[in-house]
Structure formats: structure tokens, C-alpha cells
Steps between C-alpha positions, in 0.01 A plus 500: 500500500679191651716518769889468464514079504150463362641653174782312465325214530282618195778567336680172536087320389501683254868401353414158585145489259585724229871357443424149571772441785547179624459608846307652756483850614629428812839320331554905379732688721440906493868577393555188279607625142261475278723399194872360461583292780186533708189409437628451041243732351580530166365817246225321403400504867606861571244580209234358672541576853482860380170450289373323880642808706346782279118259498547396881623800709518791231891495472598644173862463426616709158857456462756200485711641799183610728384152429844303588490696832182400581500138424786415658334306830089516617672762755571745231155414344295605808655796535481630197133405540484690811642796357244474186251448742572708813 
């Protein structure tokens, strides 16, 4: 299991490969928002960044409003992946 800043950091990699983002990991703050005004993820990257979660760290999201929750920043992300994960 990685420790608290060693997964956000895998988180924020693996936003960076699998969406393409024209940046580096480290240009991704933890509570940035993920779409809107933020970061500008769009559905089309929502989509994938949940395929990526569920492969990468085993975080299943089932429902629209579970998934706009969780999605909102790489904060909400790791701890939903903490929870998953314990």
C-alpha cells in the first residue's frame, strides 16, 4: 500500500499518461477540480479516468452521483481509494 503522498502522486501519473495532459504530475494540485474551471476534464475524460481507477488501484465507482463525488479533485480520489483499500 503507498503511503498518503506516494498515492497521490500515482494518482496524478496516472491522470497524466492515461488522459494525455499536457503537464506534469507535479503541475497537479491535490484539491484542484478535476473538471469545470480546474484542471477542464471533460466526459470523455471522466470516462476514462474511471476505466484507469478501477485497472490501477481497484476503485469501482457504480453510480453517476458516487462518481461526481469522487472525481471532484485527486484529494477526493485517494480517499476514496483509501477507503476501498483500507
Amino acid at each position: 500500500m503507498l503511503v498518503d503522498g506516494e498515492l497521490r502522486k500515482a494518482i496524478k501519473e496516472m491522470m497524466v499518461k492515461h488522459l494525455m495532459l499536457d503537464m506534469s504530475a507535479d503541475d497537479i494540485l491535490d484539491d484542484e477540480p478535476l473538471f469545470g474551471g480546474g484542471l477542464g476534464l471533460d466526459s470523455v475524460d471522466a470516462l476514462q479516468l474511471v476505466v484507469a481507477l478501477e485497472r490501477d488501484f481497484s476503485l469501482k465507482l457504480d453510480d453517476s452521483e458516487q462518481s461526481k463525488a469522487v472525481l471532484a479533485n485527486v484529494e477526493t480520489i485517494a480517499q476514496a481509494i483509501e477507503k476501498v483499500n483500507g
